[in-house]
Each structure stands twice: as structure tokens, then as C-alpha cells.
C-alpha positions in Angstrom: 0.0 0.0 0.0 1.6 3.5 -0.6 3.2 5.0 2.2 3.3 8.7 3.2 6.4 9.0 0.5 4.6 7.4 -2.5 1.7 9.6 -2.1 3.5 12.7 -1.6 4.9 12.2 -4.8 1.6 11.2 -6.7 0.3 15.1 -5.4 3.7 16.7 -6.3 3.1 14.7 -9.8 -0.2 16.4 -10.3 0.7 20.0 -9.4 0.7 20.7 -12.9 -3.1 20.3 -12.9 -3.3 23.0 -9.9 -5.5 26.2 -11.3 -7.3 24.3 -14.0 -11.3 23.5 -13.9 -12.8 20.4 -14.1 -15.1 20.4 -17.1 -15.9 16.9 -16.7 -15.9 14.4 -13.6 -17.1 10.6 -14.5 -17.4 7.5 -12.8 -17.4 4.0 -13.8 -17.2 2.1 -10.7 -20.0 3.4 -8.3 -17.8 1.4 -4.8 -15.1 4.3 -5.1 -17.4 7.1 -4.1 -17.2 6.4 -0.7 -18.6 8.4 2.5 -19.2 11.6 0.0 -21.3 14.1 1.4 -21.7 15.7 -1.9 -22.8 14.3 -5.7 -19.8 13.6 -8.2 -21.6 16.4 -10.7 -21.2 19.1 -7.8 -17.8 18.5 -8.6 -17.9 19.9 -12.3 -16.9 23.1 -13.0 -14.8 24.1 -9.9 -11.3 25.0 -10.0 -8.7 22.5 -8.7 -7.2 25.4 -6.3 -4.3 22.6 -4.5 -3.3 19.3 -5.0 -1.8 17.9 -1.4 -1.6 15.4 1.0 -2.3 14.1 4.5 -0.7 11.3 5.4 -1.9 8.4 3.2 -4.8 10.6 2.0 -4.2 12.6 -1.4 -6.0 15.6 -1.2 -8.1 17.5 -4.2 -8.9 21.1 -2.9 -11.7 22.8 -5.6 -13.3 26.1 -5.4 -15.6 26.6 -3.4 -14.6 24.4 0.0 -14.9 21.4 -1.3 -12.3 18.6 -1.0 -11.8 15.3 -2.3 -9.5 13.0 -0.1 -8.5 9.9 -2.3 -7.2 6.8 -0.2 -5.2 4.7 -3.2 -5.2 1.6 -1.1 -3.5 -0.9 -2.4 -2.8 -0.8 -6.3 -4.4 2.4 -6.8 -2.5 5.5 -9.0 -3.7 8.9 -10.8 -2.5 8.9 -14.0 -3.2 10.7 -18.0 -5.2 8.8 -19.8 -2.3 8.3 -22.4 0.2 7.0 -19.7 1.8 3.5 -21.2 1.5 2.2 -17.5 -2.1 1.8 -18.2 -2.8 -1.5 -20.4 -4.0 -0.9 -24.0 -6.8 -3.5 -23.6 -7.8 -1.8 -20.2 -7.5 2.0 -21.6 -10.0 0.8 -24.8 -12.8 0.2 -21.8 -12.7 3.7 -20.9 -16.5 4.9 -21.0 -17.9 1.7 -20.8 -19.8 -0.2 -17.9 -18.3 -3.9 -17.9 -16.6 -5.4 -14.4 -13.5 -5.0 -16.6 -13.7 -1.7 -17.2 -14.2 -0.6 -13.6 -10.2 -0.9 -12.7 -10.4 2.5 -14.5 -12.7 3.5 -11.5 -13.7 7.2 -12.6 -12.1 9.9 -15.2 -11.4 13.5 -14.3 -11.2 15.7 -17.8 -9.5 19.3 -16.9 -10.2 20.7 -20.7 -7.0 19.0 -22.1 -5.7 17.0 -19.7 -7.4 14.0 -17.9 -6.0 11.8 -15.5 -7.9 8.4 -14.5 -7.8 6.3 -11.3 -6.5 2.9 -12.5 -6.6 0.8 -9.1 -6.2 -3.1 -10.5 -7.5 -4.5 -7.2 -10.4 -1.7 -6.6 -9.6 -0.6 -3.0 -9.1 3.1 -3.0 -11.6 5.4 -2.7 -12.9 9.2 -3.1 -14.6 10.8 -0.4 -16.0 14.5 -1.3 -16.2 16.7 1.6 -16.4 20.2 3.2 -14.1 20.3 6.3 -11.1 18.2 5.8 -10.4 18.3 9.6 -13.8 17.0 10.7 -13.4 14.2 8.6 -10.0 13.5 10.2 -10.8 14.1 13.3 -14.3 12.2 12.9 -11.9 9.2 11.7 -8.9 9.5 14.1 -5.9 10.4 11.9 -2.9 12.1 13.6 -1.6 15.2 12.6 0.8 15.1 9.3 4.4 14.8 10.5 5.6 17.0 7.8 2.1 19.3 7.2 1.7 19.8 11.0 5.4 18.8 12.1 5.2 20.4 15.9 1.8 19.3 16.6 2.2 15.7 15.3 5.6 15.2 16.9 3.8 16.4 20.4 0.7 14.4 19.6 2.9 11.6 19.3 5.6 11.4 22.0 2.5 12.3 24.5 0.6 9.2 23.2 3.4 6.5 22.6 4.2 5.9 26.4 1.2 4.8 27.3 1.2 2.2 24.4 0.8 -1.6 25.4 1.1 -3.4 22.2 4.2 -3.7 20.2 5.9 -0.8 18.7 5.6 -2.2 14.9 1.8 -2.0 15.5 2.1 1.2 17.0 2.7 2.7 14.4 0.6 1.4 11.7 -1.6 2.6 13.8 -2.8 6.0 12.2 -4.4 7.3 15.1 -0.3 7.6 16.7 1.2 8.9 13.7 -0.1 9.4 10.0 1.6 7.9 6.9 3.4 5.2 7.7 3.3 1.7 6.8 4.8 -1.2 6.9 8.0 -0.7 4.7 8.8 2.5 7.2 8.4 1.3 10.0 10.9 -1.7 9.6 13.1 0.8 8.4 13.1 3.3 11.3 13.1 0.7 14.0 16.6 -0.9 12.5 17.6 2.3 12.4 17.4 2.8 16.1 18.1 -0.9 17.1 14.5 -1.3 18.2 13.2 -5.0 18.2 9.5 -4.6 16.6 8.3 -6.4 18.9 9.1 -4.4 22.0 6.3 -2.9 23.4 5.9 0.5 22.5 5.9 2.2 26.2 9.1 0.2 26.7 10.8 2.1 23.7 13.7 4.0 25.7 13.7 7.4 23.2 10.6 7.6 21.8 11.9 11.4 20.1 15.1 9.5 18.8 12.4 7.4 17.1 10.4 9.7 16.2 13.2 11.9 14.0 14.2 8.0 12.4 10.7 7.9 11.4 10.9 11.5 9.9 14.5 11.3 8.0 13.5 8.0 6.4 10.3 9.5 4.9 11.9 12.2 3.6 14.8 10.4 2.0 12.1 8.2 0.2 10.2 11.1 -1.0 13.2 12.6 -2.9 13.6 9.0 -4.3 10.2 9.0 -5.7 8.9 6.4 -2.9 9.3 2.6 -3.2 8.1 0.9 -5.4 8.1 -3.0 -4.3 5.5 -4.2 -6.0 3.4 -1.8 -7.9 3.6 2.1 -7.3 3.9 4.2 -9.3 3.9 8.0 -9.4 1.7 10.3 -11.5 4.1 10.1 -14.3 4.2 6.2 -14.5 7.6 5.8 -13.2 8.7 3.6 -10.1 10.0 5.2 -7.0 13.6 4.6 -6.1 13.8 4.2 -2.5 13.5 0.3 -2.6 17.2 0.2 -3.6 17.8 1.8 0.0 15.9 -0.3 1.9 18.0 -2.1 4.6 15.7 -4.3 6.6 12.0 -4.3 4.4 11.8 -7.1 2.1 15.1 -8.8 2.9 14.3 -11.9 5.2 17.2 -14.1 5.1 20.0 -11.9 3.5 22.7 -10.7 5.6 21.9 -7.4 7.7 23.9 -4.3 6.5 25.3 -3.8 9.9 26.3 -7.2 11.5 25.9 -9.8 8.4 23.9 -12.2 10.7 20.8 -12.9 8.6 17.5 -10.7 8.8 14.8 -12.4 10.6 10.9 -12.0 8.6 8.0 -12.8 11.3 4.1 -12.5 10.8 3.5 -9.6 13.5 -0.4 -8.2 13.7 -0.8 -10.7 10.6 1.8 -7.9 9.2 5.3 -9.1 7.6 7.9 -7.9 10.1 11.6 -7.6 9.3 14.4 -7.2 11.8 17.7 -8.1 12.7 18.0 -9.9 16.2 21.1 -9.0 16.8 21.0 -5.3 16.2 17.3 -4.8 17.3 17.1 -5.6 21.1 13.7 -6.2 22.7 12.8 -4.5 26.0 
């Protein structure tokens, strides 16, 4: 599922589109209007004033105070309708109503340039709302540790101590901190020699944590994300950062730091990766 870095870079991919109306806004897949409080055609004709981003959440911010926050799940991306990441056979089903055609789940038309949500496995979603921060609030999501850096780091270190269950599931959790996933939270916790399993009031420096979490995110989002199975940006191109990955994805190969082999466990029915050796549990 993207991660805070992949979908940063989907909204800086479609900045481009910032100060242009949409003439047009179609759907072909009712399931990924989800939670709306408003119609898709109230979106037609309003100006796409910011493209942005809330932790997982892309944000569409039109004219008049309307937002659409799009969750891409698991295989979703934004892309032009001519992108070559998009399968010929699939892109001929444009405007059509079979089960096929719905992995193109709806079509926004800007007067010359329109971008589609292809999601393969039809997860993500498109919520249309007024207040961005009731819905947030209304659904638990922390502040955005880049967007809202003081309060999310205070809402965090206040919260962590008092956090039972392992640190790994701490945060996936969004409600602790928004944007990160299972890729960066391996990462951070090998970067400060935290077993995943330790549970997350027993972490000794929650803020030393907290600024591993941070750096690794933002390293990844000048790489373009990662890209380990299928994200892409808004240009169609793969995110980088998976070349830098030290722990995520490498069970069995030799850790970077010690060369004793990288332990992969099932952890919350999540894929954990860790070295034993480096990563002491409290």
C-alpha cells in the first residue's frame, strides 16, 4: 500500500493540474465514491485550487470548500489517460460499464488534460467533503508529520508511552502517527536498534524514534517512494527508494550492519523484518 512518500509524490506529480477546472468528472465504478457528502456532478466546474496530501490521504482542494480526499489503497495511481503504465486493452474500456472496465474507477477531464484512477484491485476510494479536519478528526488520523510537524511530533511522544502493544503495530496505527506503513516502519526501527516487537511504552527514546521515522520518509520522498510491488507516481515511473531499503523485504539476506541474517516474522498478521542481533527487545 503506498506510504506517506509514494503519495507525496503522486500530489507533487499532479501539481501541474493546480489552477485548472474540471469540465468533466465521471465515474465507472460506483464502490469508489465512498462516505461523500456531496454528488460527483457538484464537482464539475470548480477549480482545482491545490493538489496535497495528508498522510496516506491525497488531497483534491476545488473552489468553493470542497475537498476530495483519495485513499489509493493498495494498487491504486492517478495517471493521464495516455500514460503507457495503463494497459492498451484496459484503456479501450474507458466509458464503458463492464466489471472489466471498472479498474479505470472514474475519469477527471481538466479541458485537455485527464487523468484516471486505474486501481487493478479496486480498494481506493474518493470521499467529497467540506471540512477536511472534521473528517480527520471524525476518523482518528494524527496530525501530518511534515504538514503539521510540531503538533504531530507532540501528539505523538504524548501518546506512545502509554502504548501496550508492540511498537511495529504502534505505528501502523494512524491514530499515533499518520503515513506510515509497513515498509517505514521496519526501516526506522533498525535504524534505532529497536526490536518490533518491544512494546511501544518500553521504547527507551521515543523522540530518537520519532526523527528516524521522519528522516527515512523524507529520504524516500526525494527518491520517488518505493516501489516494491506496484507504485507508481503520476508520471508512470517507479519510486527509487526500494534500492535503499535495509531491513523491508530482505528476510534471510545478511543485515547491512552485522551480516547475521534478517529475521521476517508475521507480527499483527503484518510481515515484520528485523535483525536480532541489532534490534534488542525491552
Amino acid at each position: 500500500m503506498p506510504e506517506l512518500p509514494e503519495v507525496e509524490n503522486v500530489a507533487r506529480g499532479l501539481k501541474y493540474l493546480e489552477g485548472r477546472t474540471l469540465r468533466n468528472f465521471e465515474i465507472f465504478d460506483d464502490r469508489v465514491w465512498f462516505e461523500s457528502e456531496l454528488d460527483p456532478e457538484s464537482l464539475n466546474g470548480r477549480r482545482l485550487l491545490q493538489v496535497s496530501r495528508r498522510g496516506k490521504y491525497l488531497l483534491l482542494r476545488f473552489s468553493g470548500g470542497v475537498s476530495v480526499l483519495q485513499h489509493l489503497r493498495m494498487t491504486g495511481k492517478m495517471l493521464e489517460i495516455e500514460s503507457r503504465a495503463i494497459p492498451e486493452h484496459i484503456r479501450s474500456q474507458i466509458g464503458t460499464r463492464g466489471p472489466k472496465a471498472r479498474q479505470i474507477r472514474c475519469r477527471f477531464d481538466f479541458g485537455g488534460k485527464t487523468v484516471v484512477f486505474y486501481d487493478t484491485r479496486r480498494f481506493g476510494t474518493l470521499t467529497a467533503v467540506k471540512s477536511e479536519e472534521a473528517y480527520f478528526s471524525a476518523k482518528g488520523i494524527a496530525p501530518d508529520p511534515f504538514e503539521q510537524e510540531a503538533e504531530a511530533r507532540a501528539h505523538f511522544l504524548a501518546r506512545i508511552p502509554a502504548v501496550g502493544r508492540p511498537v511495529k503495530a504502534a505505528l501502523l496505527d494512524q491514530s499515533l502517527i499518520a503515513g506510515v506503513g509497513n515498509i517505514y516502519a521496519d526501516e526506522a526501527l533498525f535504524q534505532v536498534g529497536v526490536d518490533p516487537r518491544t512494546a511501544a511504552r518500553r521504547v527507551k527514546d521515543p523522540e530518537a524514534l520519532w526523527h528516524a521515522i521522519r528522516s527515512i520518509l523524507a529520504v524516500s520522498m526525494e527518491e520517488g517512494g518505493s516501489s516494491i510491488v506496484n507504485y507508481l507516481g503520476a508520471d508512470g515511473e517507479p519510486g527509487r527508494f526500494g534500492e535503499r531499503l535495509k531491513v523491508y523485504g530482505r528476510g534471510g539476506e545478511a543485515c547491512p550492519n552485522c551480516e547475521k541474517p534478517i529475521k521476517r516474522i508475521q507480527l499483527g498478521g503484518r510481515s515484520t523484518h528485523f535483525c536480532s542481533a541489532c534490534q534488542k527487545k525491552r
